[in-house]
Each structure stands twice: as structure tokens, then as C-alpha cells.
C-alpha positions in Angstrom: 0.0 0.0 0.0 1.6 3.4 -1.1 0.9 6.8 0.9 -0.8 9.8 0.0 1.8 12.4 -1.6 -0.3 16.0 -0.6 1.9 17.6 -2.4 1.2 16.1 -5.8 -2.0 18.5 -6.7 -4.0 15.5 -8.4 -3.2 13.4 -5.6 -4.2 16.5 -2.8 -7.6 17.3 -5.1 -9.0 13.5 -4.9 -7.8 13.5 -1.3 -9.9 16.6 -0.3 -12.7 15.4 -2.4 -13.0 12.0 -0.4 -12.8 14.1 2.7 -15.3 16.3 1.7 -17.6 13.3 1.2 -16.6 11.0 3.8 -15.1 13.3 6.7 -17.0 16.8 6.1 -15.9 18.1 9.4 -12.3 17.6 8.8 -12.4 19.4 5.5 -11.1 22.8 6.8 -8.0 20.9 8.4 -7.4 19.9 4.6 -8.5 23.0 3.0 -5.6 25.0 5.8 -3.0 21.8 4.6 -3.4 23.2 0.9 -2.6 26.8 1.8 0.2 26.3 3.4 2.1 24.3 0.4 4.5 25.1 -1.7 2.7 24.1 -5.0 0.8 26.4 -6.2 -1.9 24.4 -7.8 -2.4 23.0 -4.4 -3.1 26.5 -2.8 -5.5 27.7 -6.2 -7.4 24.2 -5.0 -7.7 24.9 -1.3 -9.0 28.2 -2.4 -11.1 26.6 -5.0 -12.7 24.0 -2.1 -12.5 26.5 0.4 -15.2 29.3 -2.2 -17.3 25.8 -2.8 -17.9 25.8 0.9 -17.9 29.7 1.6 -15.5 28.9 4.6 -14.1 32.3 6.2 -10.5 32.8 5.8 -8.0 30.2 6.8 
């Protein structure tokens, strides 16, 4: 079994979206994971999922 790599922005995007259908209260700990990487398709995500749920600021 291989591990998630949250840095890989196709890898962070499914991860969020399994979160945000299994987990939904955890989804802002994921959404504030995104924002603090280095990629920056991973941050334009975690503001994409973030608008989607019209969470305040992180």
C-alpha cells in the first residue's frame, strides 16, 4: 500500500474530495494543509474547495 503524496496537486484534489464526502468536518484541516504548500496548484485548490464551501478565511 503506497501513501498519499499532498503535495502532488492531483493526488491533494481527490484526497480533499474524499474528505469532503466522507469526513466533512475535517475538510477545513485539509482546506488549511493546501494553503500552506509550496505548490501552487495546491493552494489555487484549497481556495477553490474553500469558495465551494464559503468557509471564512483560513
Amino acid at each position: 500500500m503506497s501513501s498519499i503524496d499532498v503535495e502532488d496537486d492531483w493526488e491533494y484534489r481527490r484526497l480533499v474530495e474524499l474528505v469532503e464526502e466522507c469526513m466533512p468536518q475535517a475538510l477545513k484541516i485539509f482546506i488549511a494543509l493546501g494553503y500552506k504548500s509550496k505548490n501552487d496548484e495546491i493552494r489555487e485548490a484549497a481556495i477553490e474547495f474553500k469558495n465551494k464551501h464559503k468557509f471564512a478565511d483560513q
